[in-house]
C-alpha positions, 0 to 999 in steps of 0.5 A: 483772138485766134481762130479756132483751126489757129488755136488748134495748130499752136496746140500741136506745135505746143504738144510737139515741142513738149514730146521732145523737151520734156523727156529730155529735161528729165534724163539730162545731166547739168553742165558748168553754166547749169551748175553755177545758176543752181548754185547762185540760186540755191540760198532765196531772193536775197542771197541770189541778189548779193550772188549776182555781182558776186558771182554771176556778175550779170543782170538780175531779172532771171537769176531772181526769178529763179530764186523764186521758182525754186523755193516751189520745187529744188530739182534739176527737171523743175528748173528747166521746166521754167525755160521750157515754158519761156519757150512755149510762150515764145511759141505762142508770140511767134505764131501771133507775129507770123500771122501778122507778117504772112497768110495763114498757110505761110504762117503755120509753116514757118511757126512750125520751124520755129517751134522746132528748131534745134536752137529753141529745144535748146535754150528749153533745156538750159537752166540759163537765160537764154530761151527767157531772152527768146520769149522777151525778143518775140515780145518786142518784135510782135510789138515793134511790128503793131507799135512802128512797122504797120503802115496803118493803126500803129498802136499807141498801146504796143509802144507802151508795151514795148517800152515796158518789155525793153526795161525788162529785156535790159535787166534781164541781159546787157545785149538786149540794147543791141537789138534796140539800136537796131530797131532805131536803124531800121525805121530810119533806112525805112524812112519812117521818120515819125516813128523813128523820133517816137522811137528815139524819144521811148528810148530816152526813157528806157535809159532813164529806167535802166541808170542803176544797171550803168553803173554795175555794166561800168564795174563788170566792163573794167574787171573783164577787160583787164583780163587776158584775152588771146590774140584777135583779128578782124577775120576770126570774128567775123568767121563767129558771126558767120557760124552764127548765122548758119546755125540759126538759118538751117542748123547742123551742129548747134556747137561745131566741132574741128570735124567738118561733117557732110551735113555741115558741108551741104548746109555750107552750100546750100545757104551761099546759093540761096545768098547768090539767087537773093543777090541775083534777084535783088539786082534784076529787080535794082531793090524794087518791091523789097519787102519791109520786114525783110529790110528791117529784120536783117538791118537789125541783125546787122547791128546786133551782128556789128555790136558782137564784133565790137564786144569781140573785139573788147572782150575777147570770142568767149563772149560772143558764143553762139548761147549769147547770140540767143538775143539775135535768134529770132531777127535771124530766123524772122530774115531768113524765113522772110527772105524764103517765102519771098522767093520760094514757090508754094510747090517747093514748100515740101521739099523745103519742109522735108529738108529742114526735118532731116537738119532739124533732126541731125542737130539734135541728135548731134546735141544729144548723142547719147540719147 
């Protein structure tokens, strides 16, 4: 169980991600995307089904609880509030994996950014699946970490759960299975050979759970592909990979503009920086004491990153957007934010805090400019 100052600290996270989402949720209109999910959704469980390879042409699982979630209210705010509580879920799994992986005052300060970055008031405030994919994604590090990664008590339970929790992440988006690759990858690099054929051996079974979804994935592939898609190269896709990855570590413009803005220019060299001294410091040291987390966190990145630019590649930019990046949200952010407790001094826990509410703010206003 949490410890009570624990549980009084994720109430405040709680209550300050309410204070900003909540009022939002209430005034904001609906965009295209939104409009389709009400759309799809409108009719009960039955019609959404029969919309889905219809319209939607996506996994099931969010757009059938939707379904459901609006027969208990029609409106606009109700709607949203679901991802606004997939969110604060998320919250609560986030801080509960963060006390895991560091000490307390490391943990706080890094369940803090989580609760408040721009990207997850994001996904609160999208009638869409991405701040559900968030939820499912924490799930299944906090389980990935008790199920494979401790060194010792690996739960047997937290590998069922994990196991459950990828079926579920299946149906509920295709990419989700990048994020699993990933995490095969990593214990292997990790040299966690017992873990890994578990590992290997799980998801056989979670292949088996998903055969229904292999058949409509095939159907949707074969009528995407065949549409006309603009000219691509190997260094536009990487450019969105990229952009990506800035957007997650320290965030600007969640959805950048032609216009290269003084934020996105100071945040463009303070990452290559940072890179450089993480580079510098990995060197000086030949790899030695490189912590685990940060070698399985950005292994599974890199996969989901290199599973992206083969959809690039096969689909076309629109399918690789930063919204569909949701599923490797939080492997970035778990890096990033490992990589900067590792090699950041205590001292500089303020700056770095200070630094993060001034971009934290800028993104979201730029995300609401008329608010």
């Amino acid at each position: 169980m949490l410890k009570l100052d624990e549980k009084k600290f994720l109430l405040i996270l709680i209550f300050l991600h309410l204070a900003i989402a909540l009022p939002l949720a209430f005034q904001l209109n609906i965009w295209v995307d939104e409009a389709s999910t009400l759309h799809s959704t409108q009719n009960g469980f039955f019609q959404t089904f029969d919309n889905l390879f219809h319209d939607e042409k996506q996994a099931p699982v969010y757009f059938l609880v939707m379904s459901l979630w609006r027969q208990i209210n029609r409106s606009i705010f109700f709607a949203r509030l679901f991802s606004i509580i997939c969110s604060l879920l998320a919250i609560f799994v986030f801080s509960r994996l963060a006390h895991k992986l560091w000490e307390r005052k490391k943990a706080f300060f890094i369940s803090t950014l989580f609760a408040l970055h721009p990207y997850l008031f994001w996904a609160s405030l999208e009638i869409r699946l991405y701040s559900l994919i968030i939820l499912l994604t924490c799930c299944l590090f906090y389980f990935f970490h008790d199920g494979y990664l401790q060194d010792n008590h690996l739960s047997k339970k937290a590998q069922v759960y994990f196991v459950l929790i990828s079926i579920l992440g299946l149906y509920t988006n295709y990419y989700l299975g990048f994020l699993l690759v990933g995490g095969f990858v990593a214990l292997l690099v990790l040299g966690r050979w017992k873990e890994a054929k578990s590992y290997f051996l799980q998801m056989l079974a979670v292949n088996l759970a998903i055969l229904p979804l292999f058949l409509i994935i095939r159907l949707q592939y074969v009528e995407r592909v065949v549409i006309f898609q603009n000219e691509k190269s190997l260094l536009e896709g990487m450019r969105v990979l990229w952009n990506h990855f800035l957007i997650f570590a320290l965030p600007s413009e969640i959805f950048p503009t032609k216009d290269f803005s003084v934020f996105s220019f100071i945040r463009l060299w303070l990452v290559r920086f940072i890179i450089l001294v993480v580079g510098l410091i990995i060197i000086k040291n030949r790899g030695k004491d490189l912590d685990k987390n940060i070698v399985a966190f950005a292994i599974i990145y890199a996969i989901c990153a290199a599973f992206f630019l083969f959809v690039y590649f096969q689909l076309g930019a629109s399918y690789i957007e930063v919204r569909h990046a949701s599923i490797y949200f939080v492997a970035v952010f778990l890096f990033v934010s490992a990589v900067l407790v590792k090699i950041l001094p205590e001292k500089l826990w303020v700056l770095a805090a200070i630094l993060y509410l001034v971009f934290f703010s800028y993104a979201i206003f730029n995300l609401y400019p008329n608010l």
